[in-house]
C-alpha positions in Angstrom: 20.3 179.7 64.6 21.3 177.1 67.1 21.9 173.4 65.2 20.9 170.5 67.4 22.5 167.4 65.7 20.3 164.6 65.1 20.1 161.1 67.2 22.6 159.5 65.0 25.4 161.9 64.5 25.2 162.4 68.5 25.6 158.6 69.0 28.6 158.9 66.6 30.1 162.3 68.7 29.5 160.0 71.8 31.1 156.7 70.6 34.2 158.7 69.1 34.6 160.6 72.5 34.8 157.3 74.1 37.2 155.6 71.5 39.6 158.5 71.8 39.5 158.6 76.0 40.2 154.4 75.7 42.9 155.1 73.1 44.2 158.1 75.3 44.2 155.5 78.5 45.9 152.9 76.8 48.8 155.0 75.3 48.9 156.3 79.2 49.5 152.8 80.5 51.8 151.9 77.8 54.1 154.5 78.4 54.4 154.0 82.7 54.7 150.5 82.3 57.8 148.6 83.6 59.4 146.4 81.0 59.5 143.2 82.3 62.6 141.8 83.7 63.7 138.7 81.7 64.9 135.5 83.6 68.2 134.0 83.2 70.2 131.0 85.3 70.3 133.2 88.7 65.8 133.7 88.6 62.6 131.4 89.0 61.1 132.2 85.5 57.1 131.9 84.7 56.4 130.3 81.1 56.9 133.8 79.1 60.5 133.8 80.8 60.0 136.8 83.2 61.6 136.3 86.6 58.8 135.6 89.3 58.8 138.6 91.9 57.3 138.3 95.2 55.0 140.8 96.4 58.1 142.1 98.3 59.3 143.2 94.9 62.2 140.9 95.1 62.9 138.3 92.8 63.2 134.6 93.2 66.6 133.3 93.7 67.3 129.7 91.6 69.8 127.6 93.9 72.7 128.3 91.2 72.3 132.0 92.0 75.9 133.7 91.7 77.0 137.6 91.0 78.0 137.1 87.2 74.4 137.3 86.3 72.5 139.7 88.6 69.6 142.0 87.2 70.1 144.9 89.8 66.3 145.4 89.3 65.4 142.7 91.6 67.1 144.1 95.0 69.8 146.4 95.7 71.4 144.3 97.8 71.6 141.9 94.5 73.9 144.0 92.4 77.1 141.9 92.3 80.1 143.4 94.6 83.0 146.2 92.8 85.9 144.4 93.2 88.7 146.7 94.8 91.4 147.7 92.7 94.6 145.4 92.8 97.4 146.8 94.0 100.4 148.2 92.1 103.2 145.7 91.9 106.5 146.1 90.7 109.5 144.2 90.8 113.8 144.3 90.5 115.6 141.8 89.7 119.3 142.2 90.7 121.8 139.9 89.4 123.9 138.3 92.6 127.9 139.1 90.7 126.1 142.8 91.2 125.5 142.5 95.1 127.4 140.4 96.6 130.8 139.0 96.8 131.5 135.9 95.8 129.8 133.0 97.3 128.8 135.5 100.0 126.0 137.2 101.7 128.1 140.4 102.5 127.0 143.6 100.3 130.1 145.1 97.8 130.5 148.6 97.8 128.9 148.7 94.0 125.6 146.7 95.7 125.0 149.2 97.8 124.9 151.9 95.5 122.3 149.6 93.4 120.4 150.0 96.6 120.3 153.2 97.2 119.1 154.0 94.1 116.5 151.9 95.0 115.9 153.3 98.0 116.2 157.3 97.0 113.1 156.4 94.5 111.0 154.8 97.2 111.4 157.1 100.0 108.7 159.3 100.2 106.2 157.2 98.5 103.2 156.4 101.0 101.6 154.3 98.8 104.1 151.4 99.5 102.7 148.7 101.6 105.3 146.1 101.9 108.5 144.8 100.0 109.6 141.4 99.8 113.4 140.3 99.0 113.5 137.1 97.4 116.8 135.3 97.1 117.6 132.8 94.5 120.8 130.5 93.4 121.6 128.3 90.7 122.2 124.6 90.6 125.5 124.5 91.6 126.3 123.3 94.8 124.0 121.1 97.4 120.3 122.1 97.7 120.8 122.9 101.3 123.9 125.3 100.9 122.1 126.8 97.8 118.8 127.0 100.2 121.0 129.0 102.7 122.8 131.1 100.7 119.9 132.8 99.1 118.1 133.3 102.3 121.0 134.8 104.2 121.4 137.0 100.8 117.9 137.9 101.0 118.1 139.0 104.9 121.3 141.3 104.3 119.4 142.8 101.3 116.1 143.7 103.9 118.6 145.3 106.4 120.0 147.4 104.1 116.8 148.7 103.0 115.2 148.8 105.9 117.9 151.3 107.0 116.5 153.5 105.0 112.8 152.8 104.4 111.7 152.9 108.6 108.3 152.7 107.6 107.7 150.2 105.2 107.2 146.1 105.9 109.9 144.6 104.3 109.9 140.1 104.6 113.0 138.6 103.5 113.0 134.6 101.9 115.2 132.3 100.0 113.8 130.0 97.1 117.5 128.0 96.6 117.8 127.1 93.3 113.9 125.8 93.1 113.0 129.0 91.1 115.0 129.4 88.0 114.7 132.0 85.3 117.1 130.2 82.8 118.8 126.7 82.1 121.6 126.1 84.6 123.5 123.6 82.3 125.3 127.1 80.5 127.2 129.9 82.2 125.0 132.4 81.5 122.2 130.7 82.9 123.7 130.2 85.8 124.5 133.6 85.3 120.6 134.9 85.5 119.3 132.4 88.4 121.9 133.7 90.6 119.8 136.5 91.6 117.8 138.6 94.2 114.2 140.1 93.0 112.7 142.9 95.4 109.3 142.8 95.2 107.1 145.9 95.6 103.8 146.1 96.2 102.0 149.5 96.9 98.0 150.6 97.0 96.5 152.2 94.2 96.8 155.9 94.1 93.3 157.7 94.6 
């Protein structure tokens, strides 16, 4: 026997049917919904602090606008830049007594085989990009011999190296005695400024 239900249980069917397709809906619109993209000091907020987007989908830019605070959701061309990776750097220090002779620019025998050392580790390395020779003296002296000195220490240290290292940029200067590493009032002060620092700087490996 077939059971028709009566007017008020098939208003109740109909009325729950509807509830549970607007409760369906709503939990459909809920779930694709974008969360909304909060403002800070780079975006034109509205009053519930979401950045204002024009119909372009790209956000508005306040006049303070930098990288630091970019919400890549507003434009791909917004996401702040990857900065490159610095360089390797690494530098020797060689004391001048181990160099040079005294109060001269003219390698010793014993300099050179610091050099080549040097030189026997770099060769082969493509990474390096250029050295720089710095020369330094202490206070003794006038500030125009000292000046001198150093740079004509730092020039016969480059053309040694660059015997050896044909490929690589390597600048020679001379800092005098303006650059000190320790106080020039003892001996062993003097000692430590009375140097030449070789500089290397190389690209980062991939």
């Amino acid at each position: 026997m077939q059971v028709v239900p009566s007017r008020r249980a098939l208003c109740v069917l109909i009325l729950a049917a509807a509830i549970g397709q607007g409760c369906a809906t709503t939990v459909n619109e809920s779930v694709s919904e974008k969360s909304p993209l909060m403002a800070n000091s780079n975006y034109v907020a509205n009053s519930t602090n979401q950045i204002v987007m024009l119909s372009s989908d790209e956000c508005v830019r306040t006049i303070s606008w930098d990288t630091d605070n970019v919400v890549v959701e507003c434009n791909s061309s917004a996401k702040a830049p990857v900065a490159a990776p610095a360089p390797k750097a690494t530098m020797v220090s060689y004391n001048g007594r181990a160099l040079f002779e005294f109060d001269s620019a003219r390698l010793t025998s014993a300099g050179k085989m610091e050099l080549n050392q040097l030189t026997s580790k770099l060769n082969g390395q493509n990474t390096i990009k250029q050295i720089e020779i710095v020369g330094h003296a202490d206070s003794v002296g006038t500030d125009n011999y000292n000046m001198s000195l150093s740079e004509q220490r730092a020039e016969s240290v480059k053309r040694y190296l660059q015997q050896s290292l044909r490929t690589v940029s390597v600048v020679a200067k001379g800092m005098g005695e303006g650059s000190p590493v320790a106080n020039n009032s003892t001996n062993e002060g003097r000692r430590l400024n009375r140097r030449v620092d070789v500089n290397i700087a190389a690209s980062v490996e991939q």
